[in-house]
Phi, psi and omega in degrees: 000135177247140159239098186275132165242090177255209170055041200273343199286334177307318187210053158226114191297156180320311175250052164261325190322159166277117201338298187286322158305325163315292172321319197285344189255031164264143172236112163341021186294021180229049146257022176235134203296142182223131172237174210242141155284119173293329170284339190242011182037010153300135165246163215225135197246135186240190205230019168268107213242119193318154165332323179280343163326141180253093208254043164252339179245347186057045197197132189306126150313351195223032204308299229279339172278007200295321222274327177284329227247293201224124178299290184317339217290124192276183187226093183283117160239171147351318191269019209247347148097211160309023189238011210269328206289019187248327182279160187298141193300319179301001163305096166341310181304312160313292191311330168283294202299336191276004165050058144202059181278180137211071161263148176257133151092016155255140166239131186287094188260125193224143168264136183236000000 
């Protein structure tokens, strides 16, 4: 049985969420390369994106495995705070943590 559930993101804070709610509200953008000005600590979005990508799904080829493949490759959790400014302002994530989000059109597919 599938149950869509959407808009859970409207009144479940990041870290209540469920592993898989989590997940779904990744588009992987913050697999495109960023660099940070040490002095003014602005980050700056390039158009260079890892290797692993897939860019007809836009979904890492190597998700469950990235982290062995690419050392560096981060793991975005609930806790990361000020560090949400290294993703693009269109990041589900950002957008949650800065609690100025709309996001529209995901629906949460969970298999029972």
């Amino acid at each position: 049985m599938t149950i869509n559930v959407s808009s859970f993101w409207e009144n479940t804070a990041l870290e209540d969420m469920t592993h898989p709610q989590w997940e779904s509200l990744c588009d992987n953008c913050y697999c495109l390369h960023k660099l940070e000005d040490e002095d003014t600590g602005d980050i700056y979005f390039t158009d260079v994106v890892c290797h692993y990508i897939d860019e007809q799904s836009c979904q890492c080829s190597h998700y469950e495995t990235r982290q062995q493949l690419v050392p560096d490759c981060l793991t975005i959790s609930p806790d990361w705070g000020h560090k949400f400014n290294w993703l693009p302002s269109t990041c589900a994530y950002r957008l949650l943590h800065e609690k100025s989000h709309c996001l529209i059109g995901i629906h949460w597919l969970v298999a029972m």
